[in-house]
N, C-alpha and C positions, 0 to 999 in steps of 0.2 A: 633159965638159960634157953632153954629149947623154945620157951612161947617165946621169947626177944627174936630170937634168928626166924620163928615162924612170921613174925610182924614183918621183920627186915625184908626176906622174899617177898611175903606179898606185897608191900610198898615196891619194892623192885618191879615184881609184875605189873603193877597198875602205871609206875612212869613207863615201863614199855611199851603197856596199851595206848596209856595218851599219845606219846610219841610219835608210835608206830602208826598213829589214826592221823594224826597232824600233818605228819612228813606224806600220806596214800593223798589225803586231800586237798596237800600244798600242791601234787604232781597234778592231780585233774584240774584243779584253777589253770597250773602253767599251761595245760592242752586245751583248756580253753582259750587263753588268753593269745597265744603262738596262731590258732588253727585260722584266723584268716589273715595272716601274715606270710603265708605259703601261698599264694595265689587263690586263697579262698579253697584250698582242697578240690578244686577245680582240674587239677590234670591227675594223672596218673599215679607220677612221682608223688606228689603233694598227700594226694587222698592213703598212699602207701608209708608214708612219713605217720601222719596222723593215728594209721590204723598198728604200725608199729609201735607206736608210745603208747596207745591204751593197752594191748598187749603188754610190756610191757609192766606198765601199772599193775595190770589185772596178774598177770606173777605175781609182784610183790603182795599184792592183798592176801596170795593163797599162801604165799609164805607167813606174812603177817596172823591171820586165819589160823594156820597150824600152830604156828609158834607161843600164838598167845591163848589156844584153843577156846577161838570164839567162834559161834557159826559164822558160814561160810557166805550166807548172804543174809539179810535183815530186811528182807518184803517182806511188807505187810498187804493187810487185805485192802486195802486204798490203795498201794502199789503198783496192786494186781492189772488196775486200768489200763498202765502203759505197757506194763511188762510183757505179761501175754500175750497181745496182738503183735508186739515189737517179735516175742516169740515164735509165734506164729508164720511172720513174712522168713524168719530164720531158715526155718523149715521148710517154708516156701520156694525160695532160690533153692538149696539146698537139693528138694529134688529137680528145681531145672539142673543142676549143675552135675547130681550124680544119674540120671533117668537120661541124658543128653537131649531135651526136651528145649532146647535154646535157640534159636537163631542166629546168634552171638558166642558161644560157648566160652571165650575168651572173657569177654565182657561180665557174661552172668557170673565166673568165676569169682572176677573182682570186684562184683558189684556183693557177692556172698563175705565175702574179707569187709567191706566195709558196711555190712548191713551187721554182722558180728560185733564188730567192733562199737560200733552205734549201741546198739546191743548190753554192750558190756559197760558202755561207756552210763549208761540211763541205769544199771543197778549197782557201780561202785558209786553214782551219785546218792542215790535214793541211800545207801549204805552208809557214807561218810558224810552227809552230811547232816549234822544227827543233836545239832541246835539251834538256838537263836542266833549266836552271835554266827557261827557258819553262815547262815543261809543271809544274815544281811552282807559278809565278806565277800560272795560268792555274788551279790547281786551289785554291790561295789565296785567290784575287779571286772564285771561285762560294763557296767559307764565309764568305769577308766579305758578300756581296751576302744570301746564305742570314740570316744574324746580322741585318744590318740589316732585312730582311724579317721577321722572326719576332720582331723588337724591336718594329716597329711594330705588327704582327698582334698582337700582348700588351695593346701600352699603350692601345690603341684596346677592346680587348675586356675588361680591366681596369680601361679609365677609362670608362666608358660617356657623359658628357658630354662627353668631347673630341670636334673635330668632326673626321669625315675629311680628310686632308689632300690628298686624290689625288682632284680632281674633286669633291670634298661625294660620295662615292658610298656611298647605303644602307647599313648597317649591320646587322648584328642580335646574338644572344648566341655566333656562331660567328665564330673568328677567317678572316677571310682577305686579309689584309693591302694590300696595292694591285691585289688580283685581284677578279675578276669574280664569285668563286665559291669557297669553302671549300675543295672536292675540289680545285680547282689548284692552290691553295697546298699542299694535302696532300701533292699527285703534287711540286710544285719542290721540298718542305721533303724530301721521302723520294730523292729524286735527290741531293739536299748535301750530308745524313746519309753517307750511304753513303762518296761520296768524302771525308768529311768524316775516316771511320773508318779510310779507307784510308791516308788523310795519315796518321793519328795510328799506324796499325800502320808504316808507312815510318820514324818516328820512336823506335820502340821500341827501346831497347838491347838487344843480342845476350851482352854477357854478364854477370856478378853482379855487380854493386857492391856494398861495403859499405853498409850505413845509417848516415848521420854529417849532424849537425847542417848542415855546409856542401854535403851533398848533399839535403837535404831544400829550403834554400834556391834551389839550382841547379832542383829539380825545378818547385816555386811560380812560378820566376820563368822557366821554357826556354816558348819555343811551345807548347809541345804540350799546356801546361796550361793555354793560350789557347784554342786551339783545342778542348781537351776542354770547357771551360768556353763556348766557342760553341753547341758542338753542342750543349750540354744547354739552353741557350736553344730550340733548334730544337727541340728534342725537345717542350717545355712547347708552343711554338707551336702543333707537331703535332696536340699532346691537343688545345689549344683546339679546330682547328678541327671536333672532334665526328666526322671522316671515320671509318667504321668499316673501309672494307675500306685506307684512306689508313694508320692504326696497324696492323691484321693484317698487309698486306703488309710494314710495311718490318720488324719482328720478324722475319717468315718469311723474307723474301727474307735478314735478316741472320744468321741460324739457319743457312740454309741457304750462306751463303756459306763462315762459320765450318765445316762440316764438309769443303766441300772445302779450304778452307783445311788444318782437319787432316789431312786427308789426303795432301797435294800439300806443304806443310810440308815439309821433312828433321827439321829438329826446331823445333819451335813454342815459343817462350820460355814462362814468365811471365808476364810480363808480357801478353802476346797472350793468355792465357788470361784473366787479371786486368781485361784491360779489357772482352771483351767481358761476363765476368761482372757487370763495372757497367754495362754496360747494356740487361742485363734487370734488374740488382736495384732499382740508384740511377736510372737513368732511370725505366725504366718502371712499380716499384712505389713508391719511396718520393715520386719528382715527382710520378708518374700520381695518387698520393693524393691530392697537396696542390692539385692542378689538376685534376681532373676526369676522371681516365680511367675511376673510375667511372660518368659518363655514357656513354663511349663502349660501356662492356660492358654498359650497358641498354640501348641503341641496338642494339646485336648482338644481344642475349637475344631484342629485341622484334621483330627483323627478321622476316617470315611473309609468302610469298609473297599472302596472306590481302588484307593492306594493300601490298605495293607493288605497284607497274604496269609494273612497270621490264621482269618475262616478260611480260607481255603485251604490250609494244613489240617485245621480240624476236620471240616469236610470230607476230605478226604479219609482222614485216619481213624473216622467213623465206623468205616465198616473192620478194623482189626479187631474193635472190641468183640466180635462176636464167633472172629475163627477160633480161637484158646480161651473162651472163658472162663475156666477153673484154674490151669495155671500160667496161663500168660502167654508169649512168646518169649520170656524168657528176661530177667534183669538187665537195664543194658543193653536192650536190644532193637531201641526205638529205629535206629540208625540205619540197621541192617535192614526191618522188615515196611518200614515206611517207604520208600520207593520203587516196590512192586502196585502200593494202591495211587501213588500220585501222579494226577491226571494230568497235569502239563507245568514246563517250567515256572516256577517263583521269582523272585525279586532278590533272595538268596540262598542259602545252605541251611538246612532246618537237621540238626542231627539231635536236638528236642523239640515235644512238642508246643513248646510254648503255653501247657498247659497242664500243670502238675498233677492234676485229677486225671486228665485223661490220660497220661504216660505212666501210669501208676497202674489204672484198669486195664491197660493196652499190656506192658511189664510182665505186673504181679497177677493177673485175672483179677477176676470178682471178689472169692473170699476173704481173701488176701487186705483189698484194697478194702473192702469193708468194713475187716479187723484195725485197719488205721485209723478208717470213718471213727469207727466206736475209743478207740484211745483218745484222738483229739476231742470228741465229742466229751467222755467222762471225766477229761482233767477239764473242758469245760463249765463242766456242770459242778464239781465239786470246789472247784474256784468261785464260782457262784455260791455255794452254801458257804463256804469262807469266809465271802463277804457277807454275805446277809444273817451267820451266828456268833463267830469269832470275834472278840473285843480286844486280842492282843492288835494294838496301831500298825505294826510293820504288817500282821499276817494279813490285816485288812489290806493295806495297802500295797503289797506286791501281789494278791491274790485279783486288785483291779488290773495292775499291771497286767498280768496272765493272761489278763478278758483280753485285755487290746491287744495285746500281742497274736493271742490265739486268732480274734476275728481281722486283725493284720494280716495273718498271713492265709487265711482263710479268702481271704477278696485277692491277695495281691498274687496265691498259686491258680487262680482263673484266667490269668494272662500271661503266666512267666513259668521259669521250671527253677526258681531259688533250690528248691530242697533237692535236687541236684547236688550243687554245690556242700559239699562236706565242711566246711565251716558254718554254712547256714543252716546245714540239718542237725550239726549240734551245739547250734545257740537255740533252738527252736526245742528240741527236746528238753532242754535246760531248762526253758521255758516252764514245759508240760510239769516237769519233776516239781520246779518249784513251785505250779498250782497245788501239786499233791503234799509236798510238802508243809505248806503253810494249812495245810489241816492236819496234820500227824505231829508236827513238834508241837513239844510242850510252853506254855509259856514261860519267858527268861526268868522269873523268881523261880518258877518249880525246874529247872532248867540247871540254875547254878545249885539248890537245893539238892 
């Protein structure tokens, strides 16, 4: 009798573990999937909504944690890559915020709330999501979110008398969907692509099938021709929104992911070749015609230092990096200490510096910014060993996903300040998580085992 009731609880316990892991994991998909539906975490409000639901979350976990007494977090030493240095900037704001070392004080305060938050958000990931079939839902749920974004971004920029549905918020002849800004959506649309691509290589048959009337129907009708048929929505969105260095990069960044891929490959199907050939051919020339990416390659053509202002912002805010090099001027502070150095009127209002690398050394200082250097660089690199040791399909192929993603936004924060933007900085961590991810799960036999 007593070992019966001892079986009963601990069944009892382990559906509450499940449960209670399901329901922490189900909430971080919904924060992801909501977070650029807020105007991209772009204002104030928005970024403070965002930074309240991981909160939020992150209670239930501790609750969850006690209750089921399980440790309180689950990094590992692969973890370590992102967490630390994400640590590190913690501390960093931190003391601009309690030292009054800020130019901003205001700003740094809240730019500390949502570097927390971020923070927190990058170890209940690493935390829950803790299998196979997770990490393919979780890269699912950002091509749905992507689709629906780039649906809207279309029919908005398409229909020009529809009115916006996200706030009545300004319009013009460039798509940018429920964001603040063109280039964001650029940067989210060229982050989804990417894992978008790596889904679709994970799915690639390894070896020849015949061609037969009821394998043509199987092909029409499997995922993956959902999923292709998503992305090539994303792709049209893309063109819309006119970003030039937004299309350069994700080609490049996909160019160049594809050759390590050849490389690191044992042997490369087919079909892996076949797809990325559609899309330079069918994406980018035959859609790019029919939607405008001839605007985008007059936009390039016309680009001349001549007309923009964008080196002259740099130019200028050259010399801040060297007044606070250890801690910065302060989170959030661009705004405030950039026009004490700018030497004569612009063409507009720069309250970023149009260059995430340098708003970051300018911000955070040196250490700081170089502890980032090393996270993105490490889930780099270990995305790379993923691809080139791992034989699970999906780990291979969202680990290429990661590449492009990662040297996405790598080219695309040289001219823009995306990761600003609180939805875009955490589709981009998401990113990092799942490089490191696809080296730490198990494969799905030992997985359901």
């Amino acid at each position: 009798m007593l070992s019966l009731s001892l079986k009963t609880s601990e069944s009892s316990d382990n559906r509450l573990r499940a449960h209670g892991s399901r329901a922490i994991f189900a909430l971080l998909l919904i924060i992801l999937f909501i977070a650029p539906f807020v105007l991209g975490g772009f204002r104030l409000w928005a970024s403070a909504l965002l930074c309240l639901a991981i909160a939020v979350v992150s209670a239930l976990h501790c609750a969850y944690a006690v209750t089921t007494q399980q440790p309180l977090w689950n990094i590992n030493k692969t973890h370590r890559w992102l967490i630390i240095p994400m640590l590190s900037c913690v501390f960093v704001v931190a003391m601009q915020d309690v030292l009054k070392l800020s130019a901003s004080p205001g700003a740094t305060r809240h730019a500390l709330l949502v570097t927390v938050a971020l923070t927190l958000y990058a170890v209940l990931l690493l935390t829950y999501c803790t299998s196979y079939q997770r990490l393919r839902a979780l890269v699912v749920l950002l091509v749905i979110t992507g689709l629906v974004q780039a649906s809207y971004a279309c029919i908005l920029v398409l229909s020009p008398d529809l009115p916006s549905l996200v706030l009545q918020w300004q319009r013009n002849d460039k798509a940018f969907g429920s964001f603040t800004y063109q280039n964001f959506l650029a940067n989210y649309l060229g982050l989804v692509l990417s894992l978008g691509v790596g889904l679709i290589i994970a799915q690639l048959s390894t070896g020849q099938n015949p061609l037969s009337f009821k394998r043509l129907i199987q092909v029409w009708l499997s995922p993956k021709l959902m999923i292709r048929l998503a992305l090539m929505v994303m792709v049209i969105a893309l063109i819309l929104t006119r970003s030039r260095m937004g299309n350069a990069a994700f080609f490049i960044a996909l160019a160049l992911a594809c050759l390590l891929a050849l490389f690191f490959y044992r042997k490369p199907s087919k079909q892996f070749k076949w797809l990325i050939f559609s899309f330079f051919v069918l994406d980018f020339i035959l859609i790019g015609a029919l939607f405008g990416v001839s605007q985008v390659k007059e936009r390039l053509s016309n680009t001349a230092l001549l007309f923009e202002s964008r080196d002259e912002v740099l130019r200028d805010a050259w010399t801040l990096l060297f007044e606070h090099p250890f801690l910065g001027h302060g989170a959030g502070s661009f705004y405030t200490v950039f026009p004490s150095v700018q030497q004569g009127p612009y063409s507009g209002y720069y309250d970023n510096a149009h260059n995430d690398y340098l708003q970051f050394l300018i911000e955070l200082g040196w250490p700081a910014s170089i502890a980032l250097a090393v996270a993105i660089g490490g889930c780099l690199w270990v995305s790379v060993q993923v691809m080139k040791k791992r034989r699970t399909r999906l780990y291979q192929g969202l680990a290429f996903g990661a590449i492009a993603a990662i040297i996405f936004m790598l080219l695309h924060a040289s001219v823009d300040y995306s990761l600003q933007a609180m939805a875009n900085a955490i589709t981009f961590i998401t990113v990092l998580c799942i490089g490191l991810l696809c080296k730490t799960l198990s494969p799905p036999v030992l997985a359901r085992n």
